[in-house]
C-alpha positions as CSV (number, residue, x, y, z in Angstrom):
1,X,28.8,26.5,-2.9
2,X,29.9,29.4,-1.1
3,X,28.5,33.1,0.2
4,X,30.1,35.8,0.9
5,X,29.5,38.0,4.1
6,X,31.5,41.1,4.8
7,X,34.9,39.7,3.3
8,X,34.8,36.7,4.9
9,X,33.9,33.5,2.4
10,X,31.3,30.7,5.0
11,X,31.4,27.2,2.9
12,X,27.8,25.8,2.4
13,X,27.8,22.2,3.0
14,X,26.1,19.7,0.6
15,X,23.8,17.4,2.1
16,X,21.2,15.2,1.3
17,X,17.3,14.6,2.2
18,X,17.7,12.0,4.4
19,X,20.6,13.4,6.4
20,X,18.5,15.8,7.6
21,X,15.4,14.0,8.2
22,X,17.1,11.5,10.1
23,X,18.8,13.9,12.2
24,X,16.1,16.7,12.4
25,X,12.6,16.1,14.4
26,X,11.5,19.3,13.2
27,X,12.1,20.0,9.6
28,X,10.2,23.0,8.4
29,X,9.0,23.3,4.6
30,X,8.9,26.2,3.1
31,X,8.6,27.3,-0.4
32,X,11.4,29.8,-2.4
33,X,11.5,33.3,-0.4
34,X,8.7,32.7,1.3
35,X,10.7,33.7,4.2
36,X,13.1,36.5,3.0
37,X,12.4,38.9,5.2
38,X,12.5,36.5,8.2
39,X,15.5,34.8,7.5
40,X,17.7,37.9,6.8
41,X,21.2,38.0,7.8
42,X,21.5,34.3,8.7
43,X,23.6,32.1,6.1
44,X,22.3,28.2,5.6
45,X,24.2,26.0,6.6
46,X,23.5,23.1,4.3
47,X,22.2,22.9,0.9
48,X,21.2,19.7,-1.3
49,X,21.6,19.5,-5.0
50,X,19.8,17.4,-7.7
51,X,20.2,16.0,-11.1
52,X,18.5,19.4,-11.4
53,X,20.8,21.4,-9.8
54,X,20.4,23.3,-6.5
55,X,17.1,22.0,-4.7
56,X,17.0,23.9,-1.3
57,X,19.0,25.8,1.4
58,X,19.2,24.5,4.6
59,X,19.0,26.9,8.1
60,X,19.9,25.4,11.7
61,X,17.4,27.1,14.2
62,X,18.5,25.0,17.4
63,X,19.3,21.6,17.8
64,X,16.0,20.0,16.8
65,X,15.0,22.2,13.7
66,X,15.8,23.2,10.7
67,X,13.8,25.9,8.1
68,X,14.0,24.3,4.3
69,X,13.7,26.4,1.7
70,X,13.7,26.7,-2.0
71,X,12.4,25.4,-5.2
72,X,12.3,21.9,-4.3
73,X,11.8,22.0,-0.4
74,X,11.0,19.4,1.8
75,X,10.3,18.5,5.5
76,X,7.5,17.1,8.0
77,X,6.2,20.6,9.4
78,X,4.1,22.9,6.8
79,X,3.6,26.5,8.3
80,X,0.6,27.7,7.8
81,X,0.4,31.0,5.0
82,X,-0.7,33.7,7.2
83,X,2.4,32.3,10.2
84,X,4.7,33.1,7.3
85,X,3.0,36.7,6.5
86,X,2.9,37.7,9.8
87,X,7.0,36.8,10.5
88,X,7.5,38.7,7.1
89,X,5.5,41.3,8.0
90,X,7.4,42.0,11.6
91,X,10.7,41.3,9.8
92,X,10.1,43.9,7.4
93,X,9.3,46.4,10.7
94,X,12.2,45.2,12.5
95,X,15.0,45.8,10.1
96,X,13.1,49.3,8.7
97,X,13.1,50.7,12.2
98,X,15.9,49.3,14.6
99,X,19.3,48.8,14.1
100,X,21.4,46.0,12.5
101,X,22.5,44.7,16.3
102,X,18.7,45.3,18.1
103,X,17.2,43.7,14.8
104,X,19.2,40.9,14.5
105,X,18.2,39.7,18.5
106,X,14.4,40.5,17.4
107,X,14.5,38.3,14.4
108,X,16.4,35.5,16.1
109,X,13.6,35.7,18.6
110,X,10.6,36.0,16.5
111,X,12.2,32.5,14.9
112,X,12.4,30.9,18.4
113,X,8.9,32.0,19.1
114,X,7.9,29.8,16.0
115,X,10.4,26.9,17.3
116,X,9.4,26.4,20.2
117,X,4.9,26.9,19.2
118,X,6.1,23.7,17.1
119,X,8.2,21.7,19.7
120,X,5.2,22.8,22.1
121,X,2.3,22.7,20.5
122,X,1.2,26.2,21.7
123,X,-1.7,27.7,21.2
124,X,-0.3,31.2,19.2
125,X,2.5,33.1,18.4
126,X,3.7,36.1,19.7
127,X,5.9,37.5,17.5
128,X,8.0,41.2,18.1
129,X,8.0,43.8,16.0
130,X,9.5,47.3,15.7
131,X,6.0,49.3,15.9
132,X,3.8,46.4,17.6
133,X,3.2,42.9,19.3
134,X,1.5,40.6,17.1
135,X,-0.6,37.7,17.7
136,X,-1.2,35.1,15.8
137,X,-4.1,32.3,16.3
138,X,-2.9,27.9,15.8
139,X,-5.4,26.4,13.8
């Protein structure tokens, strides 16, 4: 499967389940455009593929997790819905506001913020946006 970005054609690879779960601590499940806005401008690099057809796409965050997402996702982390609303939320600030360089560094950012609350078991979130700083309470 392949995508197209500005001319130049980027090769998604085909994977399977249990490639990435033994390979990824953090796997993060997330259901079909959940995370649009949030995950704008970055290409997956993986997808997997069932009898079905396509299952999910696959997006390397660093070198421990991964965001799954799409109709059949899977993974050991389930974000809670208002995390998701809130990154949406900021996304859709950040890319209405700033400019394609600023916002791309803002929304990489906002998605290490929710890395590293996972791999650290922080309290909250504090994720930027273009108008405020938002906080957001761990349950």
């Amino acid at each position: 499967m392949m995508t197209r970005r500005k001319g130049k054609c980027k090769m998604k690879t085909k994977i399977t389940k249990k490639a990435i779960m033994g390979v990824y601590r953090n796997v993060i499940k997330v259901s079909y455009c959940d995370m649009q806005d949030a995950l704008k401008w970055r290409e997956p690099n993986f997808y997997t593929a069932g009898v079905y057809g396509w299952n999910s796409d696959v997006y390397v965050i660093d070198y421990d997790t991964v965001i799954v997402t799409g109709y059949r996702p899977f993974g050991n982390v389930e974000l809670p819905r208002e995390v998701i609303d809130m990154l949406n939320k900021c996304a859709k600030s950040i890319t209405r506001y700033l400019n394609y360089d600023l916002a791309k560094i803002y929304l990489k950012n906002n998605l290490d913020e929710l890395v590293s609350g996972i791999e650290y078991d922080f309290y909250s979130y504090n994720f930027a946006s273009a108008d405020e700083n938002l906080e957001i309470k761990r349950k």
